[in-house]
Every structure is written in C-alpha cells, then in structure tokens.
C-alpha positions in Angstrom: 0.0 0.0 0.0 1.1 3.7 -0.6 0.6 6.3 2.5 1.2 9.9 1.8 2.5 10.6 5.6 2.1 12.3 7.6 -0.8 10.4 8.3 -2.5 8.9 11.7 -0.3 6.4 13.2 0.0 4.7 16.7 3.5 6.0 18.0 5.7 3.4 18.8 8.0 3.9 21.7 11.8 3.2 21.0 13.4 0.5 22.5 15.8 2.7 24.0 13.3 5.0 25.9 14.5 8.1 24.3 12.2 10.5 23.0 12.7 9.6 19.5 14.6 6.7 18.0 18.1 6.4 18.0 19.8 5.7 14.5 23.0 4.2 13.5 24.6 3.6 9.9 26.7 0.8 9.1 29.1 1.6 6.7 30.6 4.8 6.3 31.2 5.1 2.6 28.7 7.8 0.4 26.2 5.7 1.4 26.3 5.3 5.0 28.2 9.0 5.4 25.5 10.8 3.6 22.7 9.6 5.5 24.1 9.5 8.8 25.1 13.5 8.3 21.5 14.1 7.0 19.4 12.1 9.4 21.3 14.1 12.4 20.4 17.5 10.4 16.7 16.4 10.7 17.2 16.1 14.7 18.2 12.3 15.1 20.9 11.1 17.8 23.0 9.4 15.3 26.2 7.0 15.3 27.7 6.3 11.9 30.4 3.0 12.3 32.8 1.9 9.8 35.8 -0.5 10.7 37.8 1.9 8.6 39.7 3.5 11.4 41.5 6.4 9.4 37.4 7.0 7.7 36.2 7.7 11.1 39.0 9.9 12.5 38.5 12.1 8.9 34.7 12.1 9.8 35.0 12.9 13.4 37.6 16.0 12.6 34.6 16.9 10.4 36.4 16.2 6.9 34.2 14.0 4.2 36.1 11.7 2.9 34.3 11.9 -0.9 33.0 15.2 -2.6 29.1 16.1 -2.1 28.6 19.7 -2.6 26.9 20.8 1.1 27.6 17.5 2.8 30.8 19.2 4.8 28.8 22.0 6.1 26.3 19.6 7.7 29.0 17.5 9.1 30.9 19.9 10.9 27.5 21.6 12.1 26.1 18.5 13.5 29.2 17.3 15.1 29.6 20.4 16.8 25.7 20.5 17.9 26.2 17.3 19.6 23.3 15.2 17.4 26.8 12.9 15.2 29.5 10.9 16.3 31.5 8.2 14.7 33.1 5.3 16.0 34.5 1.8 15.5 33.0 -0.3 18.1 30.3 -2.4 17.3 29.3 -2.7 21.1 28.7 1.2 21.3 26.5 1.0 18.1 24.4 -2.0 19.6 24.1 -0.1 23.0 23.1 2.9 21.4 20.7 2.3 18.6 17.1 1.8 18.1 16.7 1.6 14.0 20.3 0.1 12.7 20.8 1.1 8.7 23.1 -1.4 6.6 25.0 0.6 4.0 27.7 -1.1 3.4 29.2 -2.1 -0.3 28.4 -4.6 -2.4 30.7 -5.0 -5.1 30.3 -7.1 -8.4 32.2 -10.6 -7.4 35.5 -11.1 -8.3 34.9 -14.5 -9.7 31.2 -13.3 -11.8 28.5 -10.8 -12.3 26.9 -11.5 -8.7 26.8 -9.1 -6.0 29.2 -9.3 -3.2 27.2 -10.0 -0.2 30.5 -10.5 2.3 30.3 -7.0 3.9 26.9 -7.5 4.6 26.5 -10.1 6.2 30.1 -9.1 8.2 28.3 -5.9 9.7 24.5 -7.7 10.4 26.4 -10.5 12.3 28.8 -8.6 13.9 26.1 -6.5 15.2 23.6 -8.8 16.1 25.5 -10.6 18.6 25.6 -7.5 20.7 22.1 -6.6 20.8 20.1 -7.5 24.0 17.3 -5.7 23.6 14.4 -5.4 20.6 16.0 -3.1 17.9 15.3 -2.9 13.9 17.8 -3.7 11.6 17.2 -1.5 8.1 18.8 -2.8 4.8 19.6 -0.1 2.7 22.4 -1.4 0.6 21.5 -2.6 -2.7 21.0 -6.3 -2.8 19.9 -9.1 -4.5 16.3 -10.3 -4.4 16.0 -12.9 -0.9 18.8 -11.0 0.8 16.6 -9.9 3.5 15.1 -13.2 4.1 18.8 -14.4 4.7 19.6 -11.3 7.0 16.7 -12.5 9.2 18.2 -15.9 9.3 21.6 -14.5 10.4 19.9 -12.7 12.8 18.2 -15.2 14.2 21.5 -17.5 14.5 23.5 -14.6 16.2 21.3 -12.3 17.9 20.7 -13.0 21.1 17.6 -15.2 21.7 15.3 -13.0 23.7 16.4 -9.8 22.1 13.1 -10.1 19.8 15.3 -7.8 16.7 13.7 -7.2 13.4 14.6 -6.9 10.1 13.3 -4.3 7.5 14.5 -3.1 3.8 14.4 0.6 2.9 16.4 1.3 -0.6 17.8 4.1 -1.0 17.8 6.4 -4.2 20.6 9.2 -4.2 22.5 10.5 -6.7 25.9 11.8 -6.7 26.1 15.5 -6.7 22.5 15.6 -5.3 22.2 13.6 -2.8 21.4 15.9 0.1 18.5 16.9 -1.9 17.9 13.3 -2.1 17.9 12.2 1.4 16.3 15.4 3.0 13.7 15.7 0.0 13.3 12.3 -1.4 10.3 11.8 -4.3 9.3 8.3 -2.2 10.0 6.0 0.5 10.0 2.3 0.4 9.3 0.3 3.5 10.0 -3.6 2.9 8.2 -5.3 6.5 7.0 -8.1 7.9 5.2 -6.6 10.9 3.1 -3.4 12.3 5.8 -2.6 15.1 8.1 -2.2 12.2 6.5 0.1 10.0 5.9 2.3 12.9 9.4 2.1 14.5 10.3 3.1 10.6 7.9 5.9 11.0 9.0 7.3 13.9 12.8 7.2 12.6 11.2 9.3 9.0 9.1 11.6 11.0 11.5 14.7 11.0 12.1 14.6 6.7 8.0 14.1 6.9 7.4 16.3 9.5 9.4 18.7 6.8 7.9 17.7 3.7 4.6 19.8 5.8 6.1 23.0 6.1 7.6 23.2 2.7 4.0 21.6 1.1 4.9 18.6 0.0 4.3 15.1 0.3 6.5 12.2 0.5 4.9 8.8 -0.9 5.5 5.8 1.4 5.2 2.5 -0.4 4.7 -0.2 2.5 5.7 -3.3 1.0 6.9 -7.1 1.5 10.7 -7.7 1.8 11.3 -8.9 -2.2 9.5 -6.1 -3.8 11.5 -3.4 -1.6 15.1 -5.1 -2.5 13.3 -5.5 -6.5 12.4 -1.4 -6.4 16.2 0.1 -6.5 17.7 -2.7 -8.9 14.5 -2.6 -11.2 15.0 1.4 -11.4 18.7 1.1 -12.1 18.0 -1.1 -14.7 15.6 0.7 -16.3 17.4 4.1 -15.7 20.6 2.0 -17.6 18.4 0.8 -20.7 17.2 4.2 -21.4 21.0 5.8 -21.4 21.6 2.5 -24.0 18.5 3.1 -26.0 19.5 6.6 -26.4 23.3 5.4 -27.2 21.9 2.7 -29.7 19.9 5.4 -31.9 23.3 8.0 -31.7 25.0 4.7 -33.4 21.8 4.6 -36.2 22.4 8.3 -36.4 26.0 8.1 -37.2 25.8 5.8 -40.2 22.7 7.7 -41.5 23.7 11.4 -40.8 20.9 12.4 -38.7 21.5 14.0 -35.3 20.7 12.3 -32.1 20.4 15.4 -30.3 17.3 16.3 -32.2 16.2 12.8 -32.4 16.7 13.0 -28.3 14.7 16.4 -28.2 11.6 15.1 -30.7 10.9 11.7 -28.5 11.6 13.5 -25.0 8.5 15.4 -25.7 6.4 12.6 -25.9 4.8 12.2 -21.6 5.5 8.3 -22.0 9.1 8.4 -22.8 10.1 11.8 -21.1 13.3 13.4 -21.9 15.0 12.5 -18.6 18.3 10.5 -19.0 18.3 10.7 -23.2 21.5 12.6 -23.6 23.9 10.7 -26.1 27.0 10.0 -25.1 30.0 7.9 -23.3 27.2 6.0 -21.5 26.6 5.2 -17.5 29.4 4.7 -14.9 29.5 5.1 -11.5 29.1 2.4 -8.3 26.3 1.7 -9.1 24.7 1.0 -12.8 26.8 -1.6 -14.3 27.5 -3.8 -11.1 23.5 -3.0 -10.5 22.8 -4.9 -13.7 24.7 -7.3 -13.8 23.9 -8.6 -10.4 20.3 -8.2 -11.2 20.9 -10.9 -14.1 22.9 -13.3 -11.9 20.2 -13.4 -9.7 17.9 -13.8 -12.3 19.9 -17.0 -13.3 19.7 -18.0 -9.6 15.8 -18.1 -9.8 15.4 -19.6 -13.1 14.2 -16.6 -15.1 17.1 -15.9 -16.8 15.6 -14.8 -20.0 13.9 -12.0 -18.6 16.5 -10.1 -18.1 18.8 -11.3 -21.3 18.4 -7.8 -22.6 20.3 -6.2 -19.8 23.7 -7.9 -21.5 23.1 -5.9 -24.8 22.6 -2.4 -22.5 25.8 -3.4 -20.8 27.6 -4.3 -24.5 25.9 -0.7 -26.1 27.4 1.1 -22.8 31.1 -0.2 -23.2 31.2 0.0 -27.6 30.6 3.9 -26.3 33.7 4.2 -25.3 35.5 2.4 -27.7 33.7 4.7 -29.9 35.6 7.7 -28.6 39.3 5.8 -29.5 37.3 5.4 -33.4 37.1 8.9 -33.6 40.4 10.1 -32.2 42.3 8.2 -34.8 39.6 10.1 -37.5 40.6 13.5 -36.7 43.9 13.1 -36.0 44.7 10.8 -39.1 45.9 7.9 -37.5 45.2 4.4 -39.7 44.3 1.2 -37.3 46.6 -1.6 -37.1 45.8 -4.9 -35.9 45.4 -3.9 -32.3 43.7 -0.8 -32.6 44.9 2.5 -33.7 48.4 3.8 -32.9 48.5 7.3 -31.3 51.9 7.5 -30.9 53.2 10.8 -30.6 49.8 12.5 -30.0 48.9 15.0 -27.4 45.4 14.1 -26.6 43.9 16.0 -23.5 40.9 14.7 -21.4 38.2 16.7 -19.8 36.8 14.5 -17.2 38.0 12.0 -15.3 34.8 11.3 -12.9 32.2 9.4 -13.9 29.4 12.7 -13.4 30.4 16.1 -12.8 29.5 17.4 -8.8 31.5 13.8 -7.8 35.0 12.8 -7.2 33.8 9.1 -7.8 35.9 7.7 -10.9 34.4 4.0 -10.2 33.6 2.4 -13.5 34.0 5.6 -15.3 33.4 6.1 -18.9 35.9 9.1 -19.3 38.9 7.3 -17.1 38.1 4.1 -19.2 38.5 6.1 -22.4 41.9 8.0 -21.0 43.2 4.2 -20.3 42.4 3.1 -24.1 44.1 6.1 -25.4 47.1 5.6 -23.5 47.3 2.6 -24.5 46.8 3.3 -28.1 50.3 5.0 -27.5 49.0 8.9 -26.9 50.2 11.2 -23.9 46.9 11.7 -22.6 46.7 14.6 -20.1 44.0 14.9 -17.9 41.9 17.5 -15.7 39.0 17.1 -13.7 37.6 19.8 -10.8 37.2 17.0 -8.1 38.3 13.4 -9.4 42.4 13.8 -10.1 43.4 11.9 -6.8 41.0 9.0 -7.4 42.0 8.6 -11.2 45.8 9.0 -10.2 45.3 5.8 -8.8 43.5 4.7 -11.5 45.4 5.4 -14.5 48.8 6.1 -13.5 50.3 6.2 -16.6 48.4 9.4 -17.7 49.7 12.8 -17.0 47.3 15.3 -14.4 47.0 18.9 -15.3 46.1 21.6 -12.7 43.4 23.4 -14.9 42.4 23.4 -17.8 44.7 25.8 -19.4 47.6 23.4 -18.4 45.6 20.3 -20.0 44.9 21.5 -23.5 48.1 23.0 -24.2 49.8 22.1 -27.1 46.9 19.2 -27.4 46.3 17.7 -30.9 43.2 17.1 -30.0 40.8 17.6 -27.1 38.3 15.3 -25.8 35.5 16.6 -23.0 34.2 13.6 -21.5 32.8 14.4 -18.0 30.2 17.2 -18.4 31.4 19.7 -15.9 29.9 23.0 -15.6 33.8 24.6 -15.8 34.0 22.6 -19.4 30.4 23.6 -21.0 31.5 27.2 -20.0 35.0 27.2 -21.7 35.9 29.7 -24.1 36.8 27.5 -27.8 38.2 31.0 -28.6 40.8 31.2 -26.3 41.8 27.3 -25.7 42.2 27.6 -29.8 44.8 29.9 -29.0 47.0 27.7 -27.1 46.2 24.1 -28.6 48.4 22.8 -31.2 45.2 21.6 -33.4 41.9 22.8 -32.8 40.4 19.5 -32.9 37.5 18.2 -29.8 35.8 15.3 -29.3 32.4 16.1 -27.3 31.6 13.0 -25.8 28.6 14.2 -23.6 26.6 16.4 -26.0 27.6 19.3 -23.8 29.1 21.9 -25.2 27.5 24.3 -28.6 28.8 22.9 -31.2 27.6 26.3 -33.8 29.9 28.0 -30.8 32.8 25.6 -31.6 33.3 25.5 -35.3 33.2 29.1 -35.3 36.2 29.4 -33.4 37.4 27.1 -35.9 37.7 23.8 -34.2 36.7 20.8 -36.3 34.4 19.2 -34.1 32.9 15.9 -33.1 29.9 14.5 -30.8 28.5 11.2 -30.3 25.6 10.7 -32.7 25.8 13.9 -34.7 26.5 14.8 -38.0 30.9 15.9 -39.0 29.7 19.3 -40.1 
C-alpha cells in the first residue's frame, strides 16, 4: 500500500526510551556517510560506524572523505551540535541504537556478475551478537532479491535469543552531486516489513524529513511493501534508468551511419509524456558504483531463480554502454589521421587532453567511469593523454597512472592535438573555444557528452565531433 505521511499512526515507543529513535549507519562510505550526516540534520541522535579507522578519525575531525557539494557543512555543524558521532565499536552502536541502517558495499564478485554480499553479512552479524534488547535492523544497501530473508536468518542464529530484533529493507535512491536533496527531500520512500511494530518504529525514525515535507508543502509517498519487492524497487529502477541511457546510445549509433543528429532525435521523443526526456543525452554512456554492477547482479540473480531470459536484454545495455567508449578511440584516430593496425589505432606521438575523469560532474567518484576508461584506451593506443578534472584527479591517479594530471584546464589542452570533453562539468560547458584555440596545437575536440555548442565551436574554428551527430 502507498501512505502519503504524515498520516494517523499509533507511535511506537523506541526500545531505548529516548524520545525519538536512536539511528546508527553501518558503513561509512557515500552511502552510509551521507545519511548519517543528513538524518542528524533532521534532529536524530546518530552514530555512523565503519571498521575503517583512518574514515572515522577524517569524519570525526569533520572532513568527508568523498565530494558532495553541502555535505561538509552539515558534518561539521552536526558534530559540533552534539546530534553525530562516529566510532568503531560495534558494542557502542548496539548499546546505542534503536533503527540500525546497513549501508555497506556490495561490489560485483571477483569471480562473476553477482553481487558481493561478504560485507553485509560481516556488519549484520557482527552486530547482532551485541544486541540485547528489541532493535530494527534496516537494509539499505543494494541487494539481491531474498537477501533480507537471509539477513533474518543471520539474525536469528546470532542475535541474542530474547532480544526479539527485526529486520526491515528501505532502498535508497541518491544520486551523486544531489544527494542531500535526495535524502532530506526524497520523491518516495519504500518500507520492505514483515510486521506493524516495524513500520511504525520506521515511521517514527522518518518523521522529521515528513514532519518537513509539511512545512515546505509537500508530500513524500511511502510504499509499505513485503521484503522482495522493496530489494526489486532500487535494482528494477537502475535497470531501467541504464536501458534508457543505451537506447539513447543505440539510436546515436543509427544516427551516425545515417547522418541524422541524435540530439534532435533526443529532443523530438523526449517530448512525448511516456518516454520523457530525462536521461536521453547521447553520449559515453553510464558509470558510476552503481549502474553496471546494478545490472549485472540483477541478471545473476535472475539465473539464480530460473528466469534468466527475462532479463537477457540487460547484457546488450551493458555491450551498447562499453562500444561507447571504444567509440571515442574510433574517432580520435579520424581526426587526427591515424590508420588502425591490428590492435587498434596507434596514437603514438599525440597529445590528446581529457576533460573529465569522474564518472558525473559534482563527484570525485571515478568508479567504472566512462571518461577514465576512455583516458586508459588512449594511453594505450600509445597517446600522452593529459587529464583535468575539478574534483576526481586523486581517485584517477590511482587509477590510471600512466596518464599525466594537469592543474586546470589551461595546463591540459596546451599544445593538445586534439581535445576530448568527456565528464560534463559545468567549468568545461562554459569554456571559451576561442581562447583554448589559442593555445592548442590543433583545434580538434571530441564532445563525448553532447555538452558543449557545437555552432559556438566551429566558429572558433575547431573541427568538431559528438557522439551521434553529424561531421559538419
């Protein structure tokens, strides 16, 4: 059922006796970090743990450890109000905590597409044998269908036997560069439970962000649901979310080899209610922590239940996302001349410089992303790539060493043969072409985001390229 709260509802006391329910978040990644910092804005007592020592000292000196525009205003403000702390002790989180939230990771498998489940069940078991009294443990990670079922069950063999702890599944929705937004003003909530007690506990530990959504006239739909549809919502939305980017990257393919322009193509479709024009900008394709591990778990556990053919089309989205960026290499060796051999093209000698290195602007998250993946084939197609992104450089060092890292732009593009913009970046849609053609050493670019004006461009006098649209 869907309540638009706030609504009439029993209260339900917290197990803890404090006026309102005490929250913890497991996992202190962008996740975990995000919410914990948020839910204490809203009013909560809040403990975020991670068994990252060096994380929690950062966070408890009031430094995030990731970039999220507003997020290090509202750590240092709630640490100093007295509402945040951080810690590494499991006992101190079980003692404390009414509503427990699991965000920890879970990567694609090493050995496969499956999700890696390891760090979940490491923080519900090495929680649960520390509570003693009736608490509610909240997936929010993003899981495989019939994870929470198995949480319970690890619950059940570790918790103690008369501690009478829940389980519940919430997903969570946020995107990077938002996600403040996200988790203070979110467009729904999902409750996954198997009992009254729990959706009211869950209640009670929203009722601040609802209690908000009044004064600022809005309403927040709450979807109370069973445990398997909750864990389906985020993975289903992922997936979709991830076929439309393909779709749109499959017609700037058909637009290529017939000369139309996808951007238009985009533009015409988007206006049409049904289809929308939300997440139909040609280009790269998705990146990020989440999409492409997202999907590919979702078809392993597909597999698992026997309904693998469902979900076959989510291999040809993954196969249009990567031929995206192999698409990029393709038209580097077109502009500047270069003929393939039987590996690929040879850049040797170019100066190729990349805009972008994250996988969105507003992030420092390089994880999967399209723009680093593209700087790695270019290097290895033998070009001295050099690189410049606002917020990702110390990520993608790591990443791709054997690039070189500019300090601005200025430093990136100079005496480049050709330029390629590949992370969307306010600071790159806003460059001058007139005064980067000044200090290039060909006026050459490669928009592989559909960001920048192209009429703008080739009047400077750049020959320019985008995915999907026509040479001239």
């Amino acid at each position: 059922m869907t309540i638009q709260f706030p609504s009439p509802r029993p209260t339900v006391a917290a197990p803890s006796g404090a006026p309102r329910p005490r929250l913890t978040f497991l996992g202190t990644g962008y996740l975990g970090a995000t919410y914990a910092i948020c839910f204490a804005e809203l009013g909560y007592e809040v403990i975020g743990f991670d068994v990252d020592q060096a994380k929690i000292e950062r966070l408890g000196k009031g430094e995030v450890p990731f970039h999220e525009p507003g997020l290090d205003e509202l750590l240092r403000k709630n640490l100093a109000g007295g509402r945040l702390r951080f810690t590494t002790s499991m006992e101190e989180v079980a003692e404390f905590g009414d509503v427990h939230f699991i965000c920890v990771g879970t990567p694609q498998r090493a050995d496969g597409m499956a999700a890696d489940l390891s760090y979940v069940e490491s923080a519900v078991t090495g929680l649960a044998q520390h509570l003693h009294r009736k608490a509610l443990i909240v997936g929010k990670s993003t899981v495989p269908v019939g994870t929470a079922e198995w949480v319970e069950q690890l619950v059940r063999r570790h918790a103690p036997g008369e501690s009478g702890v829940e389980v519940a599944w919430s997903p969570e929705f946020l995107q990077e560069g938002f996600a403040v937004e996200d988790v203070l003003r979110p467009n729904r909530v999902i409750f996954g439970v198997k009992s009254e007690w729990a959706v009211g506990l869950l209640y009670e530990a929203h009722k601040a962000l609802f209690d908000l959504a009044t004064t600022e006239d809005r309403e927040v739909p709450v979807v109370v649901t069973d445990f398997a549809t909750a864990e389906l919502v985020k993975v289903a939305a992922n997936a979709f979310l991830a076929t439309k980017i393909s779709f749109i990257n499959a017609m700037a393919e058909i637009c290529e080899a017939a000369g139309a322009d996808v951007t238009m193509l985009a533009r015409s479709i988007g206006y049409d209610q049904r289809i929308g024009n939300k997440f139909l900008r040609a280009g790269i394709g998705f990146g990020g922590g989440c999409l492409p591990k997202d999907i590919r778990a979702f078809q392993a556990r597909a597999q698992e239940l026997g309904v693998g053919e469902a979900l076959r089309f989510l291999h040809e989205v993954d196969l249009i996302n990567q031929r995206r960026r192999q698409r990029i290499v393709q038209l580097s060796a077109e502009l500047l001349d270069r003929p393939f051999g039987p590996n690929g093209p040879d850049l040797s000698g170019t100066r190729i410089a990349v805009l972008g290195a994250t996988f969105k602007p507003n992030s420092d998250d390089v994880r999967d992303s399209p723009a680093l993946s593209v700087a790695r084939k270019l290097t290895r197609s033998g070009a001295d790539v050099y690189i410049y992104d606002p917020e990702g450089m110390d990520n993608a060092s790591r990443e791709v060493s054997e690039a070189t890292y500019s300090k601005s732009i200025v430093d990136a593009v100079t005496g480049a043969d050709l330029v390629c913009v590949l992370t969307e970046w306010e600071e790159f849609r806003n460059a001058d072409p007139a005064v980067l053609g000044e200090i290039v050493a060909g006026k050459k670019v490669i928009d592989g985001r559909n960001c920048l004006d192209a009429t703008v461009w080739r009047r400077a006098g750049w020959e320019f390229r985008a995915m999907g649209r026509p040479a001239q």
